[in-house]
C-alpha positions as a Python dict, from the first residue, in 0.01 Angstrom:
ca = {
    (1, 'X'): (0, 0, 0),
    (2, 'X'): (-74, 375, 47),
    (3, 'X'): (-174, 510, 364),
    (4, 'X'): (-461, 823, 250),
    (5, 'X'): (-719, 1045, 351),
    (6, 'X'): (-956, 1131, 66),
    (7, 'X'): (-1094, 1454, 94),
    (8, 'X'): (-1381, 1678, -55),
    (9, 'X'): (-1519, 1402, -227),
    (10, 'X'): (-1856, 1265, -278),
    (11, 'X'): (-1840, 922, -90),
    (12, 'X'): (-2081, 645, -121),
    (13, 'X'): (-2161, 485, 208),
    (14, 'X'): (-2427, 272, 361),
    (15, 'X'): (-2669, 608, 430),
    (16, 'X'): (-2558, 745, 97),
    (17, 'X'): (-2329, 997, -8),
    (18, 'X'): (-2168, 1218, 215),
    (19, 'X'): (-1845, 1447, 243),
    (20, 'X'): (-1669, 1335, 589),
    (21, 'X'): (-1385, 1157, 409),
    (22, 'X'): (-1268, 860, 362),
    (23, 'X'): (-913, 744, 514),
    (24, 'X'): (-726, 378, 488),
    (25, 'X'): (-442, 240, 535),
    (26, 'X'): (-259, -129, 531),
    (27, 'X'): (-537, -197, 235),
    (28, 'X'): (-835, -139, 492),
    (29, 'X'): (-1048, 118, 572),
    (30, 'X'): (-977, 347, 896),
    (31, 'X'): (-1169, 559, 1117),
    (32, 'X'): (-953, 818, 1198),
    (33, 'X'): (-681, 1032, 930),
    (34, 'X'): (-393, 845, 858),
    (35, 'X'): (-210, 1216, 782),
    (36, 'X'): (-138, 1261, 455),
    (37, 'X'): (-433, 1446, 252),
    (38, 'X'): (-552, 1427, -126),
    (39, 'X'): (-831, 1689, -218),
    (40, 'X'): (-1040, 1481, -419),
    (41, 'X'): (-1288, 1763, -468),
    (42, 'X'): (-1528, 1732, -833),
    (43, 'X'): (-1495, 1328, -764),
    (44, 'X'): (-1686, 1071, -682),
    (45, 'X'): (-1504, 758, -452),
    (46, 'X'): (-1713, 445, -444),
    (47, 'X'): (-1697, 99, -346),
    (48, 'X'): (-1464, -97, -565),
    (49, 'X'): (-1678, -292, -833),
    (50, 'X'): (-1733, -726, -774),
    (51, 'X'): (-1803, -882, -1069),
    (52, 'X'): (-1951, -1234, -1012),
    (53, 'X'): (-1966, -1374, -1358),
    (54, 'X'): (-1753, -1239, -1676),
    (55, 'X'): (-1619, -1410, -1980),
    (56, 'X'): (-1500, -1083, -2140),
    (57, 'X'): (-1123, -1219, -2132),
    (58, 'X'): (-1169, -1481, -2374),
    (59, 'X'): (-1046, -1204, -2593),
    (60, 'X'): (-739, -1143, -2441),
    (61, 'X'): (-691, -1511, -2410),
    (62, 'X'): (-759, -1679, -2714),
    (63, 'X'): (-773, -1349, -2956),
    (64, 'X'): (-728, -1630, -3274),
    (65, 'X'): (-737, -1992, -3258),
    (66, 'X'): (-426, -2104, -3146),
    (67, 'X'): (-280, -1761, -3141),
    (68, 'X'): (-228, -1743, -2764),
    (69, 'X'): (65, -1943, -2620),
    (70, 'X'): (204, -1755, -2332),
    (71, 'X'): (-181, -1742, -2153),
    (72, 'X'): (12, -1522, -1845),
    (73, 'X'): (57, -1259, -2060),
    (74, 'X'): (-305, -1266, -2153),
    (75, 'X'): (-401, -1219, -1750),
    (76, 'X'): (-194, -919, -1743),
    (77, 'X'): (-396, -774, -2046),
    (78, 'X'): (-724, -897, -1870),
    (79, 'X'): (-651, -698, -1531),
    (80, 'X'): (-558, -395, -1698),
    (81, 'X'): (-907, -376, -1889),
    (82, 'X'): (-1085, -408, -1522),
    (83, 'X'): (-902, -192, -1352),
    (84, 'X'): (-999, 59, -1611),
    (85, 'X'): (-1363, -33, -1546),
    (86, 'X'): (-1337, -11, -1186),
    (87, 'X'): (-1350, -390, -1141),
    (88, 'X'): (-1199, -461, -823),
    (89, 'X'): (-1239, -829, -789),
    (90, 'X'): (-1338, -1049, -1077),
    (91, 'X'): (-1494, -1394, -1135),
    (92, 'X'): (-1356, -1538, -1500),
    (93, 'X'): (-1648, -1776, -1575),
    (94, 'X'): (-1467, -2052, -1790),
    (95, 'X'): (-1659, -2282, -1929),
    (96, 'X'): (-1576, -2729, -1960),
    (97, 'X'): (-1822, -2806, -2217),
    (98, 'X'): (-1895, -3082, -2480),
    (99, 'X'): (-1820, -2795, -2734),
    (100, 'X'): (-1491, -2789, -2730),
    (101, 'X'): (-1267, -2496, -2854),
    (102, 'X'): (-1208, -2241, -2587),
    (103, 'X'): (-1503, -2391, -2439),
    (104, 'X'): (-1326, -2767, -2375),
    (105, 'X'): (-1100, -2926, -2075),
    (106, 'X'): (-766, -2851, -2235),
    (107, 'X'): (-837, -2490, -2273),
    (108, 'X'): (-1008, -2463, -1955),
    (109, 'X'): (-715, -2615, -1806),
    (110, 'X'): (-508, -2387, -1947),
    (111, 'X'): (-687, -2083, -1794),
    (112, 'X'): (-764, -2227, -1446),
    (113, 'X'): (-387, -2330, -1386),
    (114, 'X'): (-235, -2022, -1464),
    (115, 'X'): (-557, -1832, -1322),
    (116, 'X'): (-385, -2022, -987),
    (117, 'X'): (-69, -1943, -1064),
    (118, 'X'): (-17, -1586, -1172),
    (119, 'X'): (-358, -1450, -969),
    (120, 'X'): (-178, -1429, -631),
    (121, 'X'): (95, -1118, -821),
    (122, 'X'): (-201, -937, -984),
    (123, 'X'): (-330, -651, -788),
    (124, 'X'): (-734, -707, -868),
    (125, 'X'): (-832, -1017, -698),
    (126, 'X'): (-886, -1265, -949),
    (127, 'X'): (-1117, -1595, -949),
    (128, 'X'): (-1266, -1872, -1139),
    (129, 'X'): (-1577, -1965, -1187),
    (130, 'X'): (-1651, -2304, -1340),
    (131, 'X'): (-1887, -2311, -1629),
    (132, 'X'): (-1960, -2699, -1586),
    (133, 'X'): (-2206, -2882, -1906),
    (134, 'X'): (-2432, -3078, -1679),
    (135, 'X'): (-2422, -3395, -1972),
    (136, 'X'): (-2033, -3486, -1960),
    (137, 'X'): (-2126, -3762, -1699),
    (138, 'X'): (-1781, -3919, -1747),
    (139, 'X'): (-1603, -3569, -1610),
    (140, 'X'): (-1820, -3619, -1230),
    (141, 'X'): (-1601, -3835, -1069),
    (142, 'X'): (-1315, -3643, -1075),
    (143, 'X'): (-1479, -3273, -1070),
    (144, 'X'): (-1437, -3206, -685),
    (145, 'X'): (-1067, -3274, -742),
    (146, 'X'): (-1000, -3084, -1044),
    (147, 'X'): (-1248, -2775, -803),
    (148, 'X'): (-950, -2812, -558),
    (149, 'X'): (-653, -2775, -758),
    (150, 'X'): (-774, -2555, -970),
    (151, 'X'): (-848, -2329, -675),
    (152, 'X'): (-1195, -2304, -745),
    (153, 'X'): (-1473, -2188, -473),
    (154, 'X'): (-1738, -2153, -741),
    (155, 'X'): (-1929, -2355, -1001),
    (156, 'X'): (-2187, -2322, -1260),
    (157, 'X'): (-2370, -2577, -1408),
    (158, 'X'): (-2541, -2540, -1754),
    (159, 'X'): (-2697, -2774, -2019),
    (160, 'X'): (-2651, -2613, -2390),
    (161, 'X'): (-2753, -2937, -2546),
    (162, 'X'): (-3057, -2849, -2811),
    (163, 'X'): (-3238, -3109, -2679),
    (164, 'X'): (-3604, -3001, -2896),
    (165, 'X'): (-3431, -3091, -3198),
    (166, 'X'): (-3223, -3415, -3098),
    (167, 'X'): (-3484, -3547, -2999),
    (168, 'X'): (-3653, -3449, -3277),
    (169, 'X'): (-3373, -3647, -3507),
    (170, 'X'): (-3325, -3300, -3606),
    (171, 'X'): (-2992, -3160, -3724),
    (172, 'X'): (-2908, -2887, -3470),
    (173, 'X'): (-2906, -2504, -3589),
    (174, 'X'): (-2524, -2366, -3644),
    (175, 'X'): (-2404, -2773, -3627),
    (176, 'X'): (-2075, -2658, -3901),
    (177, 'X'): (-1957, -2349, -3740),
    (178, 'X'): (-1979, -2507, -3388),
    (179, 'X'): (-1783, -2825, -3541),
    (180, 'X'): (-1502, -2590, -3651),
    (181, 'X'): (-1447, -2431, -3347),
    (182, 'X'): (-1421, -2749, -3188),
    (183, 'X'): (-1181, -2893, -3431),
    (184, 'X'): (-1405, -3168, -3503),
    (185, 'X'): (-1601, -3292, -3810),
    (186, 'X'): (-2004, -3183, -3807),
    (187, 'X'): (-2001, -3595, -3864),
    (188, 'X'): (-1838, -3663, -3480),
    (189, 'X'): (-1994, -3340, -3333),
    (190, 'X'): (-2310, -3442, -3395),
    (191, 'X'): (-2273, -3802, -3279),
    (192, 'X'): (-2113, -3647, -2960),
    (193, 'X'): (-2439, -3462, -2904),
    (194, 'X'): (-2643, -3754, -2974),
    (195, 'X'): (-2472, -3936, -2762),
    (196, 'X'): (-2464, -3696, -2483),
    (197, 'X'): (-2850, -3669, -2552),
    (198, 'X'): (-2919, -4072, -2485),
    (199, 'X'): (-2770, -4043, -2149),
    (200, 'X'): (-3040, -3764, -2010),
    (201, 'X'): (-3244, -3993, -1810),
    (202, 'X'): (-2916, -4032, -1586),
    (203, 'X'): (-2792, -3694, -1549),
    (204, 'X'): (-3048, -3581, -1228),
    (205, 'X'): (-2924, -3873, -1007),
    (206, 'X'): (-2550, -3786, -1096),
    (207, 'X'): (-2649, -3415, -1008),
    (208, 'X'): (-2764, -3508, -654),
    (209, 'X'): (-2437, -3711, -603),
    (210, 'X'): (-2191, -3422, -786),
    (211, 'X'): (-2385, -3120, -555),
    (212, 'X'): (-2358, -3294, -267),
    (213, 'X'): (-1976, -3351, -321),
    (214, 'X'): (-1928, -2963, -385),
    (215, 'X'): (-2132, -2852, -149),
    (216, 'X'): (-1908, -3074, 169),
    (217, 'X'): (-1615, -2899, -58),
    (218, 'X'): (-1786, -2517, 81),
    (219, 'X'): (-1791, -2497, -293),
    (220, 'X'): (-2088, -2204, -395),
    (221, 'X'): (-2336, -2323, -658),
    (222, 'X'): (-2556, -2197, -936),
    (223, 'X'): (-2744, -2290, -1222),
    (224, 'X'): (-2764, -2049, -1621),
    (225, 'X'): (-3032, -1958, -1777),
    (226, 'X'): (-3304, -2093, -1565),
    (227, 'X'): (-3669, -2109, -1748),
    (228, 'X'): (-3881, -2287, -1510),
    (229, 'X'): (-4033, -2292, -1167),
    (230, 'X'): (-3996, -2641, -1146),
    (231, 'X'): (-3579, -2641, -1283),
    (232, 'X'): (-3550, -2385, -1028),
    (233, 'X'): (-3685, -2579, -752),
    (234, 'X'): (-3487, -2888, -812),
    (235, 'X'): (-3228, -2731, -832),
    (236, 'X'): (-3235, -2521, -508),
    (237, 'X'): (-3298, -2860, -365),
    (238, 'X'): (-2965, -2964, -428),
    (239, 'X'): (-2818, -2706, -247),
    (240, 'X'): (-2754, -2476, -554),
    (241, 'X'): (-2846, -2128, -387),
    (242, 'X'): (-2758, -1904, -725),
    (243, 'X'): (-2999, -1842, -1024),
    (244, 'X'): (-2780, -1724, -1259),
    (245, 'X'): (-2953, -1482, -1567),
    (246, 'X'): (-3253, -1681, -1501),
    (247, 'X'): (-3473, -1664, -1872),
    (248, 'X'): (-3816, -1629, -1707),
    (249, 'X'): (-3997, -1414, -1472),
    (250, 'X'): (-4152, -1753, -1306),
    (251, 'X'): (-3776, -1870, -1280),
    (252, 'X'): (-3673, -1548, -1081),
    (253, 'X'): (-4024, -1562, -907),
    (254, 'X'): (-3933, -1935, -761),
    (255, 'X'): (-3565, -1865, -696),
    (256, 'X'): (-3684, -1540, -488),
    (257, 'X'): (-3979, -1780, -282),
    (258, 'X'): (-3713, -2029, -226),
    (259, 'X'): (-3461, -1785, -74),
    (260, 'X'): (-3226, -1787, -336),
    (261, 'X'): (-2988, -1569, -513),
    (262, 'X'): (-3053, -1373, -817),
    (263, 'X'): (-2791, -1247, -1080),
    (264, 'X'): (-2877, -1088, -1383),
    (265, 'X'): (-2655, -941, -1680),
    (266, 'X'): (-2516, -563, -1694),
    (267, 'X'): (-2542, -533, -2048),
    (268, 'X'): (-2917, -686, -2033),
    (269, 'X'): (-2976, -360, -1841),
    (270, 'X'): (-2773, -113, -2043),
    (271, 'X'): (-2954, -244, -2354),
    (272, 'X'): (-3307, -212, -2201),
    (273, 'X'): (-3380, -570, -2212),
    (274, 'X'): (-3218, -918, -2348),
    (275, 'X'): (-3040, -1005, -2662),
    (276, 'X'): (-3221, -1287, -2670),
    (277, 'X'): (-3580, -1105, -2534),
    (278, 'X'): (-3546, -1292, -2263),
    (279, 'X'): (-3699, -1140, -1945),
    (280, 'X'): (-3575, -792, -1874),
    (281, 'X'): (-3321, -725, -1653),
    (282, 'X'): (-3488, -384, -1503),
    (283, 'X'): (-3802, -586, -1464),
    (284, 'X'): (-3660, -807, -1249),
    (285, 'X'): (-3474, -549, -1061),
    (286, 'X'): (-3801, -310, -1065),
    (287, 'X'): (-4010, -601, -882),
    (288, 'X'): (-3708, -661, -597),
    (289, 'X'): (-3609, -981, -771),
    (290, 'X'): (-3257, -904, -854),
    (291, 'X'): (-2967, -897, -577),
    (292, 'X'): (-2654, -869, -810),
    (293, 'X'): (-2549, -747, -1159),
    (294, 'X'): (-2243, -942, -1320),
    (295, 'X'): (-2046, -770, -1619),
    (296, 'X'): (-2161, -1106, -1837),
    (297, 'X'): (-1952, -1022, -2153),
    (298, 'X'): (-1865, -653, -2133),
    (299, 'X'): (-1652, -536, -1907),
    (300, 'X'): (-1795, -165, -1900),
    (301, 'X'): (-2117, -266, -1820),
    (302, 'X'): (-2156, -338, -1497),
    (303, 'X'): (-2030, 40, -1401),
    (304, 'X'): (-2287, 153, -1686),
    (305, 'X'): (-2567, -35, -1553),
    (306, 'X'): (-2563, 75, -1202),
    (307, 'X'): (-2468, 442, -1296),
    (308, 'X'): (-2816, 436, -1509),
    (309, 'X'): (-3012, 259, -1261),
    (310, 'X'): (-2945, 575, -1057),
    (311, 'X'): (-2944, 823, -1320),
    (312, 'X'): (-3317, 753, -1438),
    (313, 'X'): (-3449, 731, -1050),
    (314, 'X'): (-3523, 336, -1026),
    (315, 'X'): (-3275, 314, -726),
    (316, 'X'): (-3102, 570, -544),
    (317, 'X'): (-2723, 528, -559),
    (318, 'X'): (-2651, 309, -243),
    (319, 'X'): (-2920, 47, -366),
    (320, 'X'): (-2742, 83, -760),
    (321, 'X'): (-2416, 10, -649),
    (322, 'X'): (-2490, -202, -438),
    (323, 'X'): (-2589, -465, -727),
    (324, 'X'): (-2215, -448, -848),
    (325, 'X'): (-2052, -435, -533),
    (326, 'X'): (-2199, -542, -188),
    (327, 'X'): (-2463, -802, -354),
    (328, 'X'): (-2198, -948, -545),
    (329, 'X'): (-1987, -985, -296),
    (330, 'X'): (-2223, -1150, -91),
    (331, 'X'): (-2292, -1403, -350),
    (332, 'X'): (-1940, -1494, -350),
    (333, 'X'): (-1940, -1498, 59),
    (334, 'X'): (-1695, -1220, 48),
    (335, 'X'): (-1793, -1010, 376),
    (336, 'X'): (-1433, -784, 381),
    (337, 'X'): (-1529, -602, 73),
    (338, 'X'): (-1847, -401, -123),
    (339, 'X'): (-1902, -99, 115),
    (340, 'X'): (-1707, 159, 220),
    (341, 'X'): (-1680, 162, 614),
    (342, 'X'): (-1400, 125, 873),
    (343, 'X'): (-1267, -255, 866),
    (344, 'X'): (-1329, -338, 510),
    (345, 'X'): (-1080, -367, 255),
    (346, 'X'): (-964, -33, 89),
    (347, 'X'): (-1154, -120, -268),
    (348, 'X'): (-1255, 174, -445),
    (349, 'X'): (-1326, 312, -762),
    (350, 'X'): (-1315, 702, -811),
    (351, 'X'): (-1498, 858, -1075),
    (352, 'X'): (-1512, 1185, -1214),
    (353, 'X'): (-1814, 1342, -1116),
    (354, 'X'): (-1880, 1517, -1402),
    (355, 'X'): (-1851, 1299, -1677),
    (356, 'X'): (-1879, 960, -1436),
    (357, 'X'): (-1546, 774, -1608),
    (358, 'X'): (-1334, 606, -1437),
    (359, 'X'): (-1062, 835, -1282),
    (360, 'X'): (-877, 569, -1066),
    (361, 'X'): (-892, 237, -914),
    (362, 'X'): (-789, 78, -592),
    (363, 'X'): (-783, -286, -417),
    (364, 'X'): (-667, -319, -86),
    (365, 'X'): (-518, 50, -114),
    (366, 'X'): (-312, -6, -389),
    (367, 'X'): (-344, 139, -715),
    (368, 'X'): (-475, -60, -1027),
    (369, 'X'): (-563, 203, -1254),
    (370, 'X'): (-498, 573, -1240),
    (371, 'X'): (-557, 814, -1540),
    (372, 'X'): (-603, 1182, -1626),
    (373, 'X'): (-610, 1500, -1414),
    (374, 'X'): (-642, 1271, -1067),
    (375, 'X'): (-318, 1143, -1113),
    (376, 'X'): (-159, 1443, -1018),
    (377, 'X'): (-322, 1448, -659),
    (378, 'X'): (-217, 1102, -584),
    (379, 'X'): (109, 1219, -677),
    (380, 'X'): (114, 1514, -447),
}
């Protein structure tokens, strides 16, 4: 770990930014120099970026069907892509779902063991999240186990069943492609949906019995793609505190009344509004009802979102980054990390101040990423 003081930069703390420095050493921040200087003049040092929700690694991962065999190797390719987006700890959100592919329990199992395994050599602290299909009812029993050795602290559930046109005795829209990825006739994927869809009535009552498992576990809980005041509620009344990209301004409404927790999409902000013109991002975040932006599927977002937040005078920088940083981290019930102030850990991202890329990276004081001209005064 390297022992610094940063100098002559811009640094983002709680007030805003300011020029007194910013020293650390043993990976946490320090009050007083530590002795050995870097001029970081015509830079900008910030606190190191938390993503909460990201499945932009299922590239590096799975780049083919079946292509992927030594998964590790894939990790190492994953952490290098957020250190160069100033990601400083990130949540892989991994889906176990009915669809199968790199969406089903063996692949999932695949990620989450190694995730365990090779996370604790990486220098960004990487977690799991669990993307959990709320309909595989035969999976609940033995969920808070798999949580446990998998290492996971975090869980999301979702339902991606198109339940309008099952019960409709409709064939559902993209039924072939989504059979092929799964490796399955369209015949036996449909009948798994079908089947899946009979057994609705009994999914609430195994939701109050799985929540309250996970929640004795200290496990943190969300629910996708909220669209209702009503979801919302019953949902917070199970203990599950997140709304994650909630669809609806009445969904963020309710979560925000019932004390919830907010997260929205990066790239639904850098677009100016949802792929699927869902409610808008900076909407949400205009009105107060947003307390954390999560990369979603594209890495560079999240740095691109705050950045433009502040650039175009919605927020001033401190209340920007704090939706990648200190809000994230307080979803995750991370309280060592987000700002930049004596005690916390030495996470920081350092960006040029001209251009605003990403210059070099730190968790815990030691370098992740480091590229271009700044190299040279890390170097001495």
């Amino acid at each position: 770990m390297l022992s610094l003081d940063l100098t002559g930069a811009e640094v983002l703390g709680p007030s805003g930014l300011h020029r007194d420095g910013l020293s650390f050493a043993k990976g946490v921040i320090v009050q007083a120099p530590v002795g050995r200087a870097v001029d970081m003049s015509g830079y900008l040092v910030l606190p190191g970026i938390v993503d909460v929700h990201g499945d932009g690694f299922e590239r590096h991962l799975a780049p083919r069907r079946g292509a992927m065999k030594q998964m590790a190797e894939g990790l190492v390719a994953v952490e290098a892509e957020l250190a160069a987006n100033g990601i400083t700890t990130a949540t892989l959100a991994q889906f176990v779902s009915w669809e199968g592919g790199v969406r089903g329990l063996e692949f999932a199992e695949q990620v989450f063991s190694h995730l365990r395994d090779v996370a604790p050599a990486m220098v960004t602290d990487l977690r799991g999240q669990l993307r959990f299909e709320t309909h595989l009812l035969e999976f609940y029993d033995e969920l808070p186990a798999r949580m446990a050795d998998w290492g996971l602290r975090y869980i999301v559930f979702n339902d991606h069943l198109p339940h309008d046109r099952l019960s409709a005795g409709q064939q559902p829209r993209r039924l072939v492609s989504q059979a092929l990825k799964a490796r399955r006739s369209p015949e036996a994927h449909l009948a798994l949906m079908q089947a899946l869809e009979a057994e609705s009535d009994e999914v609430p009552a195994a939701l109050d019995w799985l929540c309250k498992q996970l929640a004795a576990q200290g496990i943190a809980m969300g629910s996708h793609d909220d669209t209702t005041a009503e979801g919302r509620a019953q949902w917070a009344a199970r203990g599950v505190d997140v709304a994650e990209f909630p669809e609806t301004l009445e969904a963020a409404e309710a979560a925000r009344d019932l004390g919830g927790i907010v997260v929205m999409g990066s790239p639904n902000v850098v677009r100016g509004g949802s792929h699927n013109l869902n409610v808008s991002a900076v909407d949400l975040i205009a009105m107060g009802y947003c307390d954390a932006l999560a990369s979603d599927y594209h890495y560079p977002s999240a740095r691109r979102a705050a950045l433009m937040l502040w650039q175009n005078g919605m927020l001033d920088l401190t209340a920007a980054w704090g939706l990648v940083s200190a809000g994230p981290a307080g979803v995750l019930g991370l309280t060592d990390r987000g700002v930049l102030v004596p005690g916390k850990r030495a996470d920081l991202v350092v960006l040029e101040r001209e251009s605003l890329r990403v210059a070099a990276t730190l968790v815990q004081g030691r370098v992740s990423y480091l590229s271009g001209d700044v190299a040279a005064r890390f170097m001495g």
